[in-house]
C-alpha positions, 0 to 999 in steps of 0.5 A, a space after each residue: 516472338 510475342 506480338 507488342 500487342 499481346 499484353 494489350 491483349 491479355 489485358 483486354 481478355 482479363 477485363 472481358 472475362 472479369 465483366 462475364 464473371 460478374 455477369 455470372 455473379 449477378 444471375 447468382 445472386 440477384 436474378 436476371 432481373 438485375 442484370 443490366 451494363 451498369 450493374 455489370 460495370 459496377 460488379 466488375 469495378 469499371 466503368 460502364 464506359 469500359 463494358 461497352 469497350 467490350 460488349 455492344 448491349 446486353 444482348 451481346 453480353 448475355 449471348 457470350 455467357 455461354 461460351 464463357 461458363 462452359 470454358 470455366 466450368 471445362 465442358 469440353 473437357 468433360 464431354 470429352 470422356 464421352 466420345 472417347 468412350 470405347 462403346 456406345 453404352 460406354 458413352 452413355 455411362 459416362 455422360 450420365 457421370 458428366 451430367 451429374 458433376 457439370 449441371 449442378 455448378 450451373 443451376 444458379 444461373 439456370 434457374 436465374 434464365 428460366 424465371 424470366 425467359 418468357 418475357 425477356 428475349 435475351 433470357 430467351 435466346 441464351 435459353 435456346 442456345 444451352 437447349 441447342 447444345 444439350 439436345 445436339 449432345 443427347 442426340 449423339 449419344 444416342 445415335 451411336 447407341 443405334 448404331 452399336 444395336 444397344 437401343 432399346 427395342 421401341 426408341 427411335 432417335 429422335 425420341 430416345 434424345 428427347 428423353 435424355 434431354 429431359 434429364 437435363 433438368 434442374 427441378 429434378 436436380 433441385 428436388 434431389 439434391 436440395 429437398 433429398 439431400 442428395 450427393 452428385 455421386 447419388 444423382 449420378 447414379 439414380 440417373 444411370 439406373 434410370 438410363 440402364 433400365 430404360 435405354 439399353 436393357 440386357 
């Protein structure tokens, strides 16, 4: 039997989600300079009273960003495939193949964040959050590689996660898909040749 708050819930929960997706919209279009609890109230059509219902400051707006993106952009899922890959190399394969269709759909706001992180804490901390989440992930990867004896003669962990951190770029992303015209299915594969050659040579 449902709880007689469910429906309260729900729509607590839709309201919540409708102030991150205008957030979301406002880094798009407008810049993170744009973005501030009136901006979002307005976004969303609600009061600002209402953003408040649902987020103490900006700060605690932008710090649920990015659980929200990554439940709508499926990152769980995606990232899935790569642990239950049957093999080291396997995984690597496919989280070059999970990088090359997850990071494009968040470049928008990646690039809105980078504009201004120095200089505001917010940007900063959700900046840190998304670098946390990348280089945990990264690391990973490459530890199964070493533990399967796929490494690379020369890498050590540390060293081998740092360089496919940095392949979570969007300036390489832009410079191929913007500037080459580049399809993901392009990307996708210039970054495994790149991670074949280099990671785990025959």
């Amino acid at each position: 039997m449902k709880s007689i708050d469910a429906p309260q819930n729900a729509r607590s929960q839709r309201t919540r989600d409708a102030l991150l997706a205008a957030t979301r919209e406002i880094l798009e279009s407008d810049g993170f300079e744009a973005l501030s609890m009136a901006a979002v109230a307005d976004r969303a059509g609600v009061t600002r009273r209402a953003v408040y219902l649902h987020f103490t400051s900006r700060a605690d707006l932008v710090n649920a960003l990015f659980t929200y993106l990554s439940q709508q952009e499926g990152l769980a899922e995606s990232m899935s495939r790569v642990w239950e890959a049957p093999d080291s190399v396997a995984a690597l394969r496919a989280w070059v193949a999970h990088l090359a269709d997850y990071h494009p759909r968040l470049m928008a706001v990646d690039r809105a964040i980078e504009r201004v992180r120095l200089g505001d804490a917010d940007a900063q901390r959700h900046r840190d959050r998304v670098n946390e989440a990348q280089i945990s992930g990264c690391r990973r990867v490459v530890e199964w590689l070493h533990r399967d004896g796929r490494l690379a003669e020369g890498w050590t962990v540390e060293d081998a996660a740092d360089f496919l951190f940095g392949l979570i770029c969007t300036e390489l992303f832009d410079r191929w898909m913007q500037m080459r015209h580049l399809s993901a299915r392009d990307v996708e594969r210039n970054l495994w040749a790149i991670c074949r050659v280099v990671l785990v040579p025959e």
